[in-house]
N, C-alpha and C positions, 0 to 999 in steps of 0.2 A: 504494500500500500504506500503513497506516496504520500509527502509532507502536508499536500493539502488535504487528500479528504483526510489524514490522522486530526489534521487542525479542529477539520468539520466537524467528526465525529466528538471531540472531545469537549467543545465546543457547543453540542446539538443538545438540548434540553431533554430532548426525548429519548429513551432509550425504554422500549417496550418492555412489560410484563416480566418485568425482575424480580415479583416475587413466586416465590416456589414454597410448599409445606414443607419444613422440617430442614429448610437452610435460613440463613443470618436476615432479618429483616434489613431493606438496604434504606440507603439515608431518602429522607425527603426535602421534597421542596415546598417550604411554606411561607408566609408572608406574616407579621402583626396584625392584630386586630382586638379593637377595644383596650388596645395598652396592653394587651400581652407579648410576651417575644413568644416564639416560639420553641419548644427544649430541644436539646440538641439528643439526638436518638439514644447515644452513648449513656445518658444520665438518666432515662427511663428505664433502663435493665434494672434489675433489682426485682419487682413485682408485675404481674404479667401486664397487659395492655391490650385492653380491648380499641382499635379503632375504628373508626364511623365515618367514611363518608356520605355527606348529604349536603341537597340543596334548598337552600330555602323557596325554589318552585320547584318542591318534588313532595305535592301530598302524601305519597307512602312516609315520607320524611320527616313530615311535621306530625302525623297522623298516627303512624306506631315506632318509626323507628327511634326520633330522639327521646318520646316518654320512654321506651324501651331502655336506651343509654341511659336515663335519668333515673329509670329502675337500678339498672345494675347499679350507678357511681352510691344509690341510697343505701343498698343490702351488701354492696359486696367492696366498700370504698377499704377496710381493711387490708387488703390483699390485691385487689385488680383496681389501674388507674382507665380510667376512660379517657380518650381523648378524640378532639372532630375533627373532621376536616372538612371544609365547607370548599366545595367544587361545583364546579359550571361547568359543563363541558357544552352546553350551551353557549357561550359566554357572553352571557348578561350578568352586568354586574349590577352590584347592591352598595346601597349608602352604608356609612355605619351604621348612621339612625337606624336601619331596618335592622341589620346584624343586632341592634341595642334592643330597640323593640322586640323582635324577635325571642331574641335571651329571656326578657324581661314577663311575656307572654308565655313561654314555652315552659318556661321555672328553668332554664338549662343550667345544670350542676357539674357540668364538665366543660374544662376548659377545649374551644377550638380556635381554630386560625384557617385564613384563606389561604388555600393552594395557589401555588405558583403559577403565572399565567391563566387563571383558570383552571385549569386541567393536569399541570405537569405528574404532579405525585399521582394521579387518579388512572392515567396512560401509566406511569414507569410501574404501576402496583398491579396493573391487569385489573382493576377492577369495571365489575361489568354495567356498572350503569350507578344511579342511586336508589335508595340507599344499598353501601356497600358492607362490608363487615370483614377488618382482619382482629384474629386474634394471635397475639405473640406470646412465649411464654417469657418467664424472670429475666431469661436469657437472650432474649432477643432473635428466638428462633421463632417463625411463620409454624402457627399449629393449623390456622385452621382460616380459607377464605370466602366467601359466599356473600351472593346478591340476593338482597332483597327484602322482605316487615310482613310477609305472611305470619301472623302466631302457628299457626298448624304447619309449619314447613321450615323456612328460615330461620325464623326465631327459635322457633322446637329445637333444630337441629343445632344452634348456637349454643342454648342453653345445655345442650348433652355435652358439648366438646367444652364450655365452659367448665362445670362440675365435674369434668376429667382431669382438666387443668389444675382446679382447687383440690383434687383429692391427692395428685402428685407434690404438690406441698409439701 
């Protein structure tokens, strides 16, 4: 390969569908929001990490998946940190007022931040649309990934791999 595309590629925001079950979760790309920084991947190891993306024009989102998130950070804030990632792959963006509003409507108990560009960490995660769901374990290894806020399917199937996670503790 020559000096340019190495430039490109290194260069290229995108680099598809990096995560895989049961290897290293890789870094993201996130933005501030509402006065948060973002943590840096390395400093969430320690206790497992449920992630969530969603968007605020994604009714399954507002509807089951963040009360969902807001369940888990209330029952299981000991042990598992939540965190959001609010993505557009749409890419219409939102004031912060709305982000504030939002929070402030929804009760949202876990910290999130906007993805990069839009979309960046939402493309390099593979994830399949909103709401998305990974879960990592203490160690920063991809346990478990899946689309979507059906309670009879998605959720069910989250909450089995969760309390697998908890029982490995």
């Amino acid at each position: 390969m020559n000096q340019d595309n190495q430039g490109f590629l290194r260069n290229n925001r995108l680099q598809l569908s990096q995560v895989t079950v049961g290897q290293q979760l890789p870094d993201w790309s996130l933005e501030p929001l509402l006065g948060m920084t973002p943590p840096d991947l390395l400093e969430q190891q320690g206790k497992p990490m449920l992630i969530l993306f969603f968007s605020l024009g994604c009714p399954g989102c507002l509807g089951r998946a963040i009360p969902y998130a807001n369940r888990m950070v209330f029952e299981n804030k000991d042990w598992l940190d939540v965190i959001g990632i609010h993505s557009n792959f749409n890419g219409m963006d939102f004031s912060e007022q709305k982000f504030q509003d939002a929070k402030d409507e929804l009760f949202i108990r876990f910290p999130f931040f906007r993805d990069y560009n839009y979309d960046t960490t939402f493309l390099n995660y593979g994830a399949g649309g909103t709401p998305h769901w990974i879960l990592v374990d203490q160690f920063g290894v991809v346990q478990y990934s899946i689309f979507g806020s059906d309670p009879n399917n998605a959720l069910l199937r989250l909450e089995y791999v969760l309390n697998e996670v908890k029982l490995k503790l």
